[in-house]
C-alpha positions in Angstrom: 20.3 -8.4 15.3 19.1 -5.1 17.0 15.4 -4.4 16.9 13.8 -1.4 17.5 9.8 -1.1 17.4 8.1 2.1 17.0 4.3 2.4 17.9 2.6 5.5 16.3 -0.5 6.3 18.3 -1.1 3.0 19.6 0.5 0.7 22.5 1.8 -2.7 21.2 -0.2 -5.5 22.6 1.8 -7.9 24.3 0.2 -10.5 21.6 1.6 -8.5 18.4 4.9 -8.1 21.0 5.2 -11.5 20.6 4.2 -12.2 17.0 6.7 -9.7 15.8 9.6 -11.5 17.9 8.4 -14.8 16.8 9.0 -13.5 12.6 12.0 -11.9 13.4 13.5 -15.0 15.2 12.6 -16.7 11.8 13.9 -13.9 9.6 17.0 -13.8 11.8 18.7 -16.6 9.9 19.3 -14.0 6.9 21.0 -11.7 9.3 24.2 -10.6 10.6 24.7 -10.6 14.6 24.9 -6.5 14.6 22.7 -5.7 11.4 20.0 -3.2 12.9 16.2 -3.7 12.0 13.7 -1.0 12.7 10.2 -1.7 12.5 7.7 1.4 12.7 3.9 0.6 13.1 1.0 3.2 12.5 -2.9 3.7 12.0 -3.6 5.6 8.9 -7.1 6.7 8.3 -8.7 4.7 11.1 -12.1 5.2 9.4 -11.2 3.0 6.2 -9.7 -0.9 6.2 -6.5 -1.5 5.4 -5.5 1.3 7.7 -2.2 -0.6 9.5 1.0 0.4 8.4 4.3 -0.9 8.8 7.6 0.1 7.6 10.6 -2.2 8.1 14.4 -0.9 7.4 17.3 -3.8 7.8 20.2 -3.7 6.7 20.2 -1.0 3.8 16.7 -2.1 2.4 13.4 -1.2 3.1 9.7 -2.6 2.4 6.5 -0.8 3.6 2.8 -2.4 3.6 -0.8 -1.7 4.6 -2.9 -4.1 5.8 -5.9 -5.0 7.3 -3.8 -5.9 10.4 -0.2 -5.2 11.8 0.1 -8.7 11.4 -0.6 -9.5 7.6 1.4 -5.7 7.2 4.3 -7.1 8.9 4.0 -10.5 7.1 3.8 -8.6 3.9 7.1 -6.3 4.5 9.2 -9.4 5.3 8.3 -11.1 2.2 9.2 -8.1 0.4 12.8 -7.6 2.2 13.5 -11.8 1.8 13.0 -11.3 -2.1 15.4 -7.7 -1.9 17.9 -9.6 0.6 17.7 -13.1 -2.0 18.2 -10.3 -5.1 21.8 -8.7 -3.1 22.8 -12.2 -2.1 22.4 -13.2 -6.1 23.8 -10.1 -7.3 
């Protein structure tokens, strides 16, 4: 797979660096070799909770989620996509 991360505003912490490689590593198993997966991580409204955004395109489908952190965001997005990618596979 080819990953691209996008930080809006923010630098990645080596810590969510890591977090996000070890979920994709796990979500790589419903992937092709060359599909391409973007991830794009922003702040919204940094004066309110649930202000972490993340928007995750692979492979033709998308999911997007806010969250308290980037980390339940991104947990959230790749539920979404394994349902949508579980939906084609069934379809």
């Amino acid at each position: 797979m080819n990953l691209t991360i996008n930080a809006v505003n923010f630098e990645i912490a080596k810590q969510l660096e890591d977090f996000i490689d070890k979920k994709m590593n796990r979500f790589g198993r419903h992937l092709n070799a060359d599909d391409k997966v973007e991830i794009r991580m922003s702040v919204v409204k940094p004066q309110t909770n649930l202000n972490k955004e993340v928007k995750v395109r692979i492979a033709g489908l998308f999911a997007e989620k806010t969250a308290d952190t980037f980390e339940e965001a991104l947990d959230a997005c790749l539920n979404a996509l394994e349902s949508q990618l579980e939906r084609r596979k069934n379809a």
